[in-house]
PLY file of the C-alpha trace (Angstrom):
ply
format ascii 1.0
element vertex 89
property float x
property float y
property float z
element edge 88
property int vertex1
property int vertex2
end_header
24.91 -35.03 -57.85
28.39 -36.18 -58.05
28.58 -35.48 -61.57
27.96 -32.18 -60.99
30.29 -31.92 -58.03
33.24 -32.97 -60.16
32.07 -31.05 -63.27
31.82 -28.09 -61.25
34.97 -25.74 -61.61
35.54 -27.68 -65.40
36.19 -25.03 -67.28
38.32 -22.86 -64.98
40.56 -25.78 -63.92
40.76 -26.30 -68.20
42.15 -22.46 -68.34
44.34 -23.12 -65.31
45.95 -26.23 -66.50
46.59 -24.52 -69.61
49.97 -24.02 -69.09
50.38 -22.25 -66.10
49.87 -24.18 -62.76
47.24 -26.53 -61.65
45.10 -24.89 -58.69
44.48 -26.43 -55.32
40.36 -26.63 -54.79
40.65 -24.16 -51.93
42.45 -21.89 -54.17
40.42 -22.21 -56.99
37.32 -21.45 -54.87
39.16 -18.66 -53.79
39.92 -16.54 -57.29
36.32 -17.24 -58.27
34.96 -15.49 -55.08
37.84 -12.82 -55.85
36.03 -12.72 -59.57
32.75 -12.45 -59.01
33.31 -9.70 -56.33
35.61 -7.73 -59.12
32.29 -7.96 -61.68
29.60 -7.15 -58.85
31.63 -4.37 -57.83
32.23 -3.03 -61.42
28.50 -3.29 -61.98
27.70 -1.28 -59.38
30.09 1.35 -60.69
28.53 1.78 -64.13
25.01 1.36 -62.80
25.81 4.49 -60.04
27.80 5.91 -63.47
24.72 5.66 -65.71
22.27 6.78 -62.69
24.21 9.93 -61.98
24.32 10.97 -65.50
20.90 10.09 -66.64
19.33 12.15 -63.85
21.64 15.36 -65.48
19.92 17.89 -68.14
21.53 18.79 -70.59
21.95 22.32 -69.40
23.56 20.51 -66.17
25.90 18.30 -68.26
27.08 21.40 -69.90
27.80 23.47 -66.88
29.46 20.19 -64.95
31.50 19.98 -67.84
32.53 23.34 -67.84
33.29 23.04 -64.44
35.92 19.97 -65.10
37.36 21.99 -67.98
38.34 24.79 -65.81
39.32 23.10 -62.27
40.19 19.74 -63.10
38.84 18.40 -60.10
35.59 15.89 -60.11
34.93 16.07 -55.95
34.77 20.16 -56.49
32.63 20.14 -59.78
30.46 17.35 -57.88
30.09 19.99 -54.87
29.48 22.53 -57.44
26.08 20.57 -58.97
24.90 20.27 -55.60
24.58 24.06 -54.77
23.12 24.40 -58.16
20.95 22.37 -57.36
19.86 23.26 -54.07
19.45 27.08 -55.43
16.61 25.71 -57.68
14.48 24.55 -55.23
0 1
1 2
2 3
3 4
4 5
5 6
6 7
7 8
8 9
9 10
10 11
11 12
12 13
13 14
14 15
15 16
16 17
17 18
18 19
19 20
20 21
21 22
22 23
23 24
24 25
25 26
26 27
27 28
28 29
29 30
30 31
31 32
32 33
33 34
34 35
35 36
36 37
37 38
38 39
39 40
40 41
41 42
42 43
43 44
44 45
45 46
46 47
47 48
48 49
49 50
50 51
51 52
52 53
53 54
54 55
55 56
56 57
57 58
58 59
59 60
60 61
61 62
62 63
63 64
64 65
65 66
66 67
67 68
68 69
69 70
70 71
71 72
72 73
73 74
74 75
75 76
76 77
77 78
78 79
79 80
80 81
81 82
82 83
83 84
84 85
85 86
86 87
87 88
């Protein structure tokens, strides 16, 4: 247990003591919270990404991307897909 207690930030206090600054524990802590967060929230992003898109024919993909070639604007080609969409049921 206390091997693993003082093994436990290793390899970020290694990268940190590279050359720029050694890191107080409670900071430390802190930027790997701050890191994990960053890569949960960027997974969620891509998953949403890939969901939104998958769920798309290819007829849709082609008239949503028709409709950012001629406004420009994501939020009003997003509106756009939802009529559509509501019309065919």
């Amino acid at each position: 247990m206390i091997d693993a207690h003082k093994n436990q930030f290793r390899l970020i206090r290694a990268i940190a003591d590279f050359g720029v600054v050694a890191i107080s524990r409670p900071w430390l802590s802190f930027l790997v919270f701050i890191f994990l967060g960053i890569a949960i929230t960027a997974f969620y992003a891509a998953a949403d990404a890939w969901h939104r898109y998958s769920e798309q024919s290819a007829r849709d993909r082609v008239l949503y991307d028709a409709c950012l070639a001629e406004r420009g604007n994501v939020v009003a080609c997003d509106a756009v897909m939802r009529i559509i969409k509501r019309q065919r049921q």
